[in-house]
C-alpha positions in Angstrom: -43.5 -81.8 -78.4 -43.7 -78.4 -76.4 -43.4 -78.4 -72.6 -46.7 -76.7 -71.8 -48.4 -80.0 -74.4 -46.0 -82.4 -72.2 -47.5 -80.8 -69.0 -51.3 -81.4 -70.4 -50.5 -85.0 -71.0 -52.3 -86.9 -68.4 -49.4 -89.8 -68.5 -46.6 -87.1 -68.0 -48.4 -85.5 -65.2 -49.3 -89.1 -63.4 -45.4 -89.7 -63.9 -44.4 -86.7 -62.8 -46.4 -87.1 -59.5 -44.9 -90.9 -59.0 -41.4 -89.2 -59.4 -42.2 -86.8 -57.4 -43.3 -88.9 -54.2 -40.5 -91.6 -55.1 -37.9 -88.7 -54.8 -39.1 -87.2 -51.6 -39.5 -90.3 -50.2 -36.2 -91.7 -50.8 -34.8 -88.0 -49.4 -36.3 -88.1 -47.0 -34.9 -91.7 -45.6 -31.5 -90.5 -46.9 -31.6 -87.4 -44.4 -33.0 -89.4 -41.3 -30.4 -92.2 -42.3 -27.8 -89.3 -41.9 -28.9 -87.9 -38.7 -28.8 -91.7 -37.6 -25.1 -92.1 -38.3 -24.2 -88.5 -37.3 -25.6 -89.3 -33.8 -24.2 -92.8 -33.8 -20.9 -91.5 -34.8 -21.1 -89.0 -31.7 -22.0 -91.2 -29.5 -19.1 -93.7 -30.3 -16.6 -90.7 -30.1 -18.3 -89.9 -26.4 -17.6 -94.1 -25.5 -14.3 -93.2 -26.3 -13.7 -90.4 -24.7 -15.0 -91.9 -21.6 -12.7 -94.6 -21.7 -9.5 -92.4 -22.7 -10.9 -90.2 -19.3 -10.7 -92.8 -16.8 -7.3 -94.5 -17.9 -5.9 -90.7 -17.7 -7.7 -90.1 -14.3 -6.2 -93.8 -13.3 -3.0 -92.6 -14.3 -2.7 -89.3 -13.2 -3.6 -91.1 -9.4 -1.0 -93.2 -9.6 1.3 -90.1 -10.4 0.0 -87.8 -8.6 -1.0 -89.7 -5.1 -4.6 -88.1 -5.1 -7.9 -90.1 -5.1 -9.8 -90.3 -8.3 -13.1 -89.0 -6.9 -11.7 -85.7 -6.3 -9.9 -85.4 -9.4 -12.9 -86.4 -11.2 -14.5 -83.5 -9.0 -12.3 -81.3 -9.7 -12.0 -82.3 -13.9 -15.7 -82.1 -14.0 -16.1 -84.8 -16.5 -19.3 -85.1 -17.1 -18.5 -88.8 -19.8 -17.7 -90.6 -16.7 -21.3 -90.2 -15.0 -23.3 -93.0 -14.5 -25.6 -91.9 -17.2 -23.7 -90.8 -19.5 -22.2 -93.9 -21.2 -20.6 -97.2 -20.7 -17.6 -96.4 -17.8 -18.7 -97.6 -14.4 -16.3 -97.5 -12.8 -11.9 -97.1 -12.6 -10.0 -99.3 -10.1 -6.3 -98.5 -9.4 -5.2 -101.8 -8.2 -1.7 -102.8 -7.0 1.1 -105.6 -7.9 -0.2 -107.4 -4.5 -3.9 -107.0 -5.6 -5.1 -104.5 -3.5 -7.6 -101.7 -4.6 -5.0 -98.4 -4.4 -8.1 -96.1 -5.5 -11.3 -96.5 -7.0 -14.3 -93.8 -8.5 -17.0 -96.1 -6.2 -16.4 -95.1 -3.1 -17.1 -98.8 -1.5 -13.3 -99.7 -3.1 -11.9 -96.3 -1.9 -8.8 -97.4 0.6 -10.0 -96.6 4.5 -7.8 -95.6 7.4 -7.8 -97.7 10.5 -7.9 -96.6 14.2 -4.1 -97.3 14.5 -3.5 -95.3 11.6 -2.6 -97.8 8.8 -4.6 -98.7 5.4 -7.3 -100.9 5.2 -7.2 -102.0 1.6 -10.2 -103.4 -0.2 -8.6 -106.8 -2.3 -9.6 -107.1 -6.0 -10.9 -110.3 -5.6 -13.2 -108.9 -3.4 -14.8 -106.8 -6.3 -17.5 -107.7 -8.0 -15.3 -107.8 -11.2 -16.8 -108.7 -15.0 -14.4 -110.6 -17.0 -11.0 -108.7 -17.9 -9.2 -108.0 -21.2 -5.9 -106.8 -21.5 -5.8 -103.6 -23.3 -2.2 -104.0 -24.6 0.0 -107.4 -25.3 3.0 -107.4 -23.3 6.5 -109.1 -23.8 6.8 -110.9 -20.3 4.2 -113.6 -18.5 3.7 -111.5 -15.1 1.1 -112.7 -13.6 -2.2 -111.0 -12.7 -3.0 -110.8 -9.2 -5.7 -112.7 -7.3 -9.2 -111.7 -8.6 -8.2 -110.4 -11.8 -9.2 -113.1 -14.4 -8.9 -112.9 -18.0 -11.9 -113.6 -20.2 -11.6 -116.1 -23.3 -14.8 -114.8 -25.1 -17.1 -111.8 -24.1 -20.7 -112.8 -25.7 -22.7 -109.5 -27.7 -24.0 -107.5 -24.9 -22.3 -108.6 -21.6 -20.4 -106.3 -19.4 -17.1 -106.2 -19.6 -13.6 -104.8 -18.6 -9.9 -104.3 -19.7 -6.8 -103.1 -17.7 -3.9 -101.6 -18.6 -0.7 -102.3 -17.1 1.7 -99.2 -15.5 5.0 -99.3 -14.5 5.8 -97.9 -11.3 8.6 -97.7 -8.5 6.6 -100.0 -6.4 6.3 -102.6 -9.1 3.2 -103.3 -12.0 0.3 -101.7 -11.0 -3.1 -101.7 -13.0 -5.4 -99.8 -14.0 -9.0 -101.1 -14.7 -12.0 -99.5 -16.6 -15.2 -101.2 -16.3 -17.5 -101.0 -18.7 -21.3 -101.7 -18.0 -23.4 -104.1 -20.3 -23.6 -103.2 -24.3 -27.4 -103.2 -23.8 -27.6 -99.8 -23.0 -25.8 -98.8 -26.1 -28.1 -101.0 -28.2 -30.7 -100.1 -26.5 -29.9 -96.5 -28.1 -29.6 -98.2 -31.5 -32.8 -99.9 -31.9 -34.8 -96.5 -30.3 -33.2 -94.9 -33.5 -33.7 -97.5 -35.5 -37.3 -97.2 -34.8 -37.6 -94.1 -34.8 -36.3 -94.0 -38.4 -38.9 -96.9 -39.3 -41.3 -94.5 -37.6 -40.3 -91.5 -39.7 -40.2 -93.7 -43.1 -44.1 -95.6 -41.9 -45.5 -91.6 -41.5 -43.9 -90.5 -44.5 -45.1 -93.7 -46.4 -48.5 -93.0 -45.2 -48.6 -89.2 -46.0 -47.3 -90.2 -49.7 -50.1 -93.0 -49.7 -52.4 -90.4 -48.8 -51.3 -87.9 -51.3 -51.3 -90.4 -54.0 -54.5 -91.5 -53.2 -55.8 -88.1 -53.3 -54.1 -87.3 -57.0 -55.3 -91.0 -58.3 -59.0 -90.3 -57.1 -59.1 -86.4 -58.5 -57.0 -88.4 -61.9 -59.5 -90.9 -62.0 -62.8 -89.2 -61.2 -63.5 -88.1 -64.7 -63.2 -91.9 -65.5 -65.9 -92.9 -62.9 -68.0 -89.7 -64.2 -67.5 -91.3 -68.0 -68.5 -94.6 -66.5 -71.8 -93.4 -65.2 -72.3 -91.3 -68.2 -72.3 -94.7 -70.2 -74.6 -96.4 -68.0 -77.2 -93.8 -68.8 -75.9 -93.3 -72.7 -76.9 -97.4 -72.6 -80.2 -97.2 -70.4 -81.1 -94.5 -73.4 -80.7 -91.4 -71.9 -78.9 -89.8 -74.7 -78.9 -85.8 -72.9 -76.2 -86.8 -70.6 -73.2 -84.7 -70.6 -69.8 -85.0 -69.2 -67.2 -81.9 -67.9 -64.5 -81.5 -70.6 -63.1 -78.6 -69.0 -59.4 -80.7 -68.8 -57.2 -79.9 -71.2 -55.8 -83.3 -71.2 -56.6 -86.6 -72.6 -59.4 -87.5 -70.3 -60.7 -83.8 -71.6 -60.5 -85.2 -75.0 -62.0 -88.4 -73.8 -65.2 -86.3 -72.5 -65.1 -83.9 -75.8 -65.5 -87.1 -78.2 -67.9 -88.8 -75.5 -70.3 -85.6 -75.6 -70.4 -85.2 -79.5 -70.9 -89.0 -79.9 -73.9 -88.8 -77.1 -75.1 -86.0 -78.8 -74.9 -87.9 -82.4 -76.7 -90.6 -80.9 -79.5 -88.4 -79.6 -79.8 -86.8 -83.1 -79.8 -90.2 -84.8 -82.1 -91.6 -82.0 -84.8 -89.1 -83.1 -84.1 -89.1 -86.5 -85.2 -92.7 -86.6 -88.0 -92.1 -84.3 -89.4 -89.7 -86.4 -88.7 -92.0 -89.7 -90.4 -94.9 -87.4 -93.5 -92.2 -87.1 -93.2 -91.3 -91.2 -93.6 -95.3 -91.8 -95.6 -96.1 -89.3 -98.3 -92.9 -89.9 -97.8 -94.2 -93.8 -98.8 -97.8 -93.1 -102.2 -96.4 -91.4 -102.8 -94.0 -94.1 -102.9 -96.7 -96.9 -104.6 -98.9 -94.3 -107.2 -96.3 -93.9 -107.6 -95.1 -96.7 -108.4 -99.2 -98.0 -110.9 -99.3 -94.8 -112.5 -95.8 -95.7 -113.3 -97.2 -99.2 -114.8 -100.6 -98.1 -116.7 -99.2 -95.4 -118.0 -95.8 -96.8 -119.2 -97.7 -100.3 -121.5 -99.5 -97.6 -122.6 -97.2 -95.5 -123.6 -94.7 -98.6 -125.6 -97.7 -99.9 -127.1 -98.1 -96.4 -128.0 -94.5 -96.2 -129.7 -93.8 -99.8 -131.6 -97.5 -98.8 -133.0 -95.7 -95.7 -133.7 -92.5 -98.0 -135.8 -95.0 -100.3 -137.3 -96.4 -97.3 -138.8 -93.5 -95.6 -139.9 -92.0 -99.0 -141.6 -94.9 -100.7 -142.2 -97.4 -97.8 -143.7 -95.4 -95.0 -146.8 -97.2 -93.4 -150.1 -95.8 -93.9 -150.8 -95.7 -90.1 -149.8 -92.7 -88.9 -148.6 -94.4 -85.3 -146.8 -96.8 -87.3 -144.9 -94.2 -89.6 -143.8 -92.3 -86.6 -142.0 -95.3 -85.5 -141.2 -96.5 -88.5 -139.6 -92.5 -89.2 -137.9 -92.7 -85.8 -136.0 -95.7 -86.3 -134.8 -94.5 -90.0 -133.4 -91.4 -88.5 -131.7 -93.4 -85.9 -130.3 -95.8 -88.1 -129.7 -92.6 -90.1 -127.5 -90.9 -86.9 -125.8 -94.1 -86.4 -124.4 -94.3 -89.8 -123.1 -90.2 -89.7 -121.5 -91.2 -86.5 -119.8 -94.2 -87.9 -119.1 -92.1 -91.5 -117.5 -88.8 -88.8 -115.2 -91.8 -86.9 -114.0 -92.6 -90.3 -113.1 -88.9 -90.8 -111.5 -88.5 -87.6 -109.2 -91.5 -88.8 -108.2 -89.9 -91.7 -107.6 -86.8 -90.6 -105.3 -88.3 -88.3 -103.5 -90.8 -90.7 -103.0 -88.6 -93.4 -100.2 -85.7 -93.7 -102.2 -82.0 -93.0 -102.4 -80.2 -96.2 -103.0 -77.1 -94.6 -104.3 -73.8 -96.7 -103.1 -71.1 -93.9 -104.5 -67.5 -94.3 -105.1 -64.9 -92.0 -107.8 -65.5 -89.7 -109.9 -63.9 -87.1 -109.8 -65.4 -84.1 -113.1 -64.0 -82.5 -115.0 -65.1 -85.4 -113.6 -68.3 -85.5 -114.4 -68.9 -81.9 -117.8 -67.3 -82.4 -118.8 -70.1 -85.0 -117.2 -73.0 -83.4 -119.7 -71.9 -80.2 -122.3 -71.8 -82.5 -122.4 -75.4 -83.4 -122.4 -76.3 -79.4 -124.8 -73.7 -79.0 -128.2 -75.9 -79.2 -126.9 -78.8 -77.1 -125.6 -76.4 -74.6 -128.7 -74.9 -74.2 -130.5 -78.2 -74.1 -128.4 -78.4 -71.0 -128.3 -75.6 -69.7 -125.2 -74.9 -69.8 -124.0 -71.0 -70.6 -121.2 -70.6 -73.9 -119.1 -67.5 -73.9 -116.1 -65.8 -75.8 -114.4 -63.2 -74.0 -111.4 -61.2 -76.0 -108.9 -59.5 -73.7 -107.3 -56.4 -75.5 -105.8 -56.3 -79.5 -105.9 -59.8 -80.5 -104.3 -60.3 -83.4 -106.0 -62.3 -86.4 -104.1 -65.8 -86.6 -101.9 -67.7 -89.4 -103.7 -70.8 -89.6 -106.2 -73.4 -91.7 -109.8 -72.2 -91.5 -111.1 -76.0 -91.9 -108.3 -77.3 -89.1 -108.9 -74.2 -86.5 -112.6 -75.1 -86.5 -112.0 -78.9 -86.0 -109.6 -78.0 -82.7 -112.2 -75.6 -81.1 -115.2 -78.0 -82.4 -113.0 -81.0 -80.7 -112.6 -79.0 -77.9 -115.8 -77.4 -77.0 -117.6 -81.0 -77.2 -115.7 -82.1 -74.7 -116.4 -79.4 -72.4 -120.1 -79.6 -73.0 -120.0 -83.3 -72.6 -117.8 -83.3 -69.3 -120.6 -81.1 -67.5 -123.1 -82.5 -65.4 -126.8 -81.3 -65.1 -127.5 -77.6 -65.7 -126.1 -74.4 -64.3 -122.3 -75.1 -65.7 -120.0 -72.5 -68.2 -117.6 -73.0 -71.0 -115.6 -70.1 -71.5 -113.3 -69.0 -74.8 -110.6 -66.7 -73.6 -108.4 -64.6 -76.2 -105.5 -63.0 -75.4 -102.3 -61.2 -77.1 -99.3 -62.8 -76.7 -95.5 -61.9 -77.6 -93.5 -62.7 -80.4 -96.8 -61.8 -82.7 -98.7 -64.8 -81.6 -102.2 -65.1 -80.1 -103.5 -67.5 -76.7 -106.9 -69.2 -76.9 -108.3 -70.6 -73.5 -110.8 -72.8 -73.5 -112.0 -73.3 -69.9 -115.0 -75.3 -68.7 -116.5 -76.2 -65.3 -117.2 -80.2 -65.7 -115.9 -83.0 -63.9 -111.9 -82.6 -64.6 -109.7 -85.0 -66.0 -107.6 -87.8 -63.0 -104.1 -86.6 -62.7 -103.1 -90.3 -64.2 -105.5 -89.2 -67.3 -103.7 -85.5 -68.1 -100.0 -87.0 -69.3 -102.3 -89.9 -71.9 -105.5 -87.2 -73.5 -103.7 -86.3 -76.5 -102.1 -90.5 -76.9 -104.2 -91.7 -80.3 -107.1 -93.8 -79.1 -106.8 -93.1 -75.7 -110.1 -91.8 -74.7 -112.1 -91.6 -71.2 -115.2 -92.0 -72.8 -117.3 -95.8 -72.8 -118.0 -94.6 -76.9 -115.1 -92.2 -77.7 -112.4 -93.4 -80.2 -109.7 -91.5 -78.5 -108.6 -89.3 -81.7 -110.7 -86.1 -80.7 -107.7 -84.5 -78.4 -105.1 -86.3 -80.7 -106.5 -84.6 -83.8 -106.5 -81.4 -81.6 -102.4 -82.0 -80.9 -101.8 -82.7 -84.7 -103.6 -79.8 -85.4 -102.1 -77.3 -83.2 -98.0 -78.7 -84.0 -98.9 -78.5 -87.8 -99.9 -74.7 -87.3 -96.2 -74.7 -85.3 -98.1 -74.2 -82.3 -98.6 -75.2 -78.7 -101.5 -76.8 -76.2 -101.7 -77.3 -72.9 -104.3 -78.5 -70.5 -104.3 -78.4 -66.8 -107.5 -79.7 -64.9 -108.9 -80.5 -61.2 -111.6 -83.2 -60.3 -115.3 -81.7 -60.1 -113.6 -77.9 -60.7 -113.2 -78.2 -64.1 -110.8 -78.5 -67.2 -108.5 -75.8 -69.0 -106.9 -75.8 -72.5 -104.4 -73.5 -73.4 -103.3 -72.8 -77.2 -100.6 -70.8 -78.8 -101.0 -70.0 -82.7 -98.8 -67.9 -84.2 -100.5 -64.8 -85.5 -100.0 -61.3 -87.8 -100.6 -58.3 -86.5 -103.5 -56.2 -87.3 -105.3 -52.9 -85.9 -108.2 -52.4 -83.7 -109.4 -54.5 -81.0 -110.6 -53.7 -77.7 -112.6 -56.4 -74.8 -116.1 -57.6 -75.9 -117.8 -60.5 -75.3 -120.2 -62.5 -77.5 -122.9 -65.3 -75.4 -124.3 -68.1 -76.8 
């Protein structure tokens, strides 16, 4: 495998990043660690420096007959300060036990009136235990005040003497050495502060971690969603597959399976419609044939009836002629819900030819014409420009604008109200056909359900008018629209695809 295609891997890279962190981690402990033991190491050196100072100073007094404050003075050796490490102090002390010099000027010798020495004793001195810096031959011993230690514990302050050789006998010299505290002390502050470096850089590599794992893992949680709504049936979801990684692979093969499952979703929706519309086409067509055989029987009876069984009395065959014609109306009505069925449950055979869709519109206002007036309500078409003539089923086109202008008529209330037919051009060589009226509206709730089968507003209405309509206008590979207002009024919109033609110009035609 090529690097780049090792680089893509989303394993490699999460690997990468983990060796990464691990090896900048460790690093960076391994340099503090050795700035630790650097500044340990030089801090050990300046103990021992110190030390090696004040036995030299020690020495060089006894030599030399000058106090060891001066010569420190005049050295400038900063190691033997107070604050710079463990040496507190450097007694020169004599066979006899007295202090012969001292850095602390309380054990300094002092000159009396009469001249002479006053000595300070070393007994006299505050003294921690002592420990002979060298092992020697003979069993001299120490003076007063200069006891040995058996055991020094971790920590405690301590000192050690070394033993000189002089021509006024074995003199000492002592370096005292203040408690190991301070140097451990020193320790642990380092200590912590490399526990402090390694606890930030810990949390910074938590932190970046955390930052590459969410940004690594967020296309997971995006796939997880995706799946929720995949499984709730929401089959247009999409993931980014921008990655060029597995999790992009991951999102590829997710998106082309959603998008399977969307096509197969309405491929068995429409197969569910195929069925279902094929069950209610034998169904009607078996309840057609049982009621129509019927209902023609009823109708020629009534013929028969009025023709051969009128009564004599002319008050009585008025009545008697009344009630045949509504019996009559009642069975046309029944026989036109049985068409409405059909036309519905059956597949559209359409015959589409060229059509003009003033004409059209014209006669479709025609048959509204004498109930509209009845009304009083006005009918118009109005044609806005070149219309051209329209690709569509003569028989069809007139049920939709039939269907349509019905409803308009019926929706107005009382007299004074319009129905309007619009034409207009359109792109794309198609034509518009708005059908406005100015009746009571359609409830908001009501717009989304009109064109449902059998869903209908109406106490008598079968609810397959608008439905028809719809059927109509998608089997023309068309489009409807309605948008409507309470007490203002209802619009449809239609788009039929059309062929272009010459002539045209804005007319209008009342009815």
């Amino acid at each position: 495998m090529r690097t780049p295609q090792v680089l893509n891997s989303f394993r490699a890279r999460l690997i990468l990043l983990l060796v990464a962190l691990l090896g900048l981690t460790l690093g960076v402990q391994y340099y503090v660690n050795v700035r630790s033991v650097r500044r340990n190491a030089n801090m050990l050196v300046e103990q021992e420096q110190a030390i090696m100072v004040g036995v030299a100073l020690g020495v060089n007094s006894i030599s030399s007959g000058e106090y060891l404050d001066k010569m420190q003075k005049e050295a400038k050796q900063p190691l033997l300060d107070e604050q710079a490490g463990r040496v507190k102090n450097v007694l020169v002390v004599d066979s006899e036990g007295n202090v012969q010099d001292s850095l602390n000027g309380d054990y300094a010798p002092t000159t009396n009136a009469d001249g002479s020495t006053n000595y300070v004793r070393v007994k006299d001195v505050n003294l921690p235990p002592l420990s002979s810096a060298v092992e020697l031959a003979d069993s001299t011993p120490l003076p007063e005040g200069m006891s040995t230690a058996t055991q020094l514990k971790a920590g405690d302050p301590g000192a050690f003497y070394f033993p000189v050789e002089t021509t006024k006998g074995r003199w000492y010299i002592i370096v005292v050495l203040g408690s190991a505290n301070t140097l451990t002390n020193l320790l642990e502050r380092q200590a912590s502060r490399s526990a402090f470096y390694t606890l930030m850089l810990l949390l910074a590599t938590t932190l970046v971690t955390g930052l590459f794992v969410w940004r690594f893992t967020r296309p997971i949680k995006d796939l997880s969603m995706a799946a929720r709504r995949v499984a709730s049936g929401d089959f247009d979801v999409r993931v980014p597959a921008a990655r060029n990684d597995e999790m992009g692979a991951l999102a590829t093969a997710f998106n082309e399976m959603t998008s399977r499952l969307g096509r197969a979703r309405e491929l068995e929706l429409q197969l569910h419609q195929v069925e279902k519309a094929a069950v209610v086409g034998r169904l009607a067509a078996a309840i057609a044939h049982e009621i129509r055989n019927p209902l023609n029987y009823i109708n020629l009876t009534l013929d028969h009836l009025r023709s051969s069984f009128a009564p004599e009395d002319a008050a009585k065959r008025e009545i008697f002629e009344r009630l045949a014609l509504q019996l009559k109306s009642e069975v046309g009505r029944i026989n036109r819900h049985i068409t409405d069925f059909l036309k519905y449950s059956r597949p559209s055979a359409l015959e589409l030819q060229s059509l003009d869709l003033r004409a059209e519109a014209e006669d479709a206002v025609r048959v509204v014409s004498g109930q509209a007036a009845e009304s009083g309500i006005q009918t118009s078409v109005v044609q806005h420009g070149d219309v051209p003539p329209v690709f569509a089923d003569k028989d069809s086109l007139r049920s939709v604008f039939t269907n349509l202008l019905i409803n308009s008529v019926e929706a107005i209330d009382g007299a004074g109200g319009k129905v309007e037919i619009d034409l207009w051009p359109e792109p794309a060589n198609r034509a518009r056909v708005v059908i406005s009226d100015t009746g009571k509206g359609i409830a908001p709730d009501d717009i989304a359900k009109i064109f449902e089968p059998y869903y209908s507003t109406k106490d008598t209405g079968t609810g397959l008018g608008l439905a028809i309509v719809k059927k109509a206008i998608d089997d023309h590979g068309g489009s409807i629209s309605v948008s409507s207002k309470l007490e203002s009024g209802t619009t449809f919109t239609i788009i039929l695809p059309a062929r272009a033609s010459d002539g045209g110009g804005t007319e209008k035609a009342e009815g």
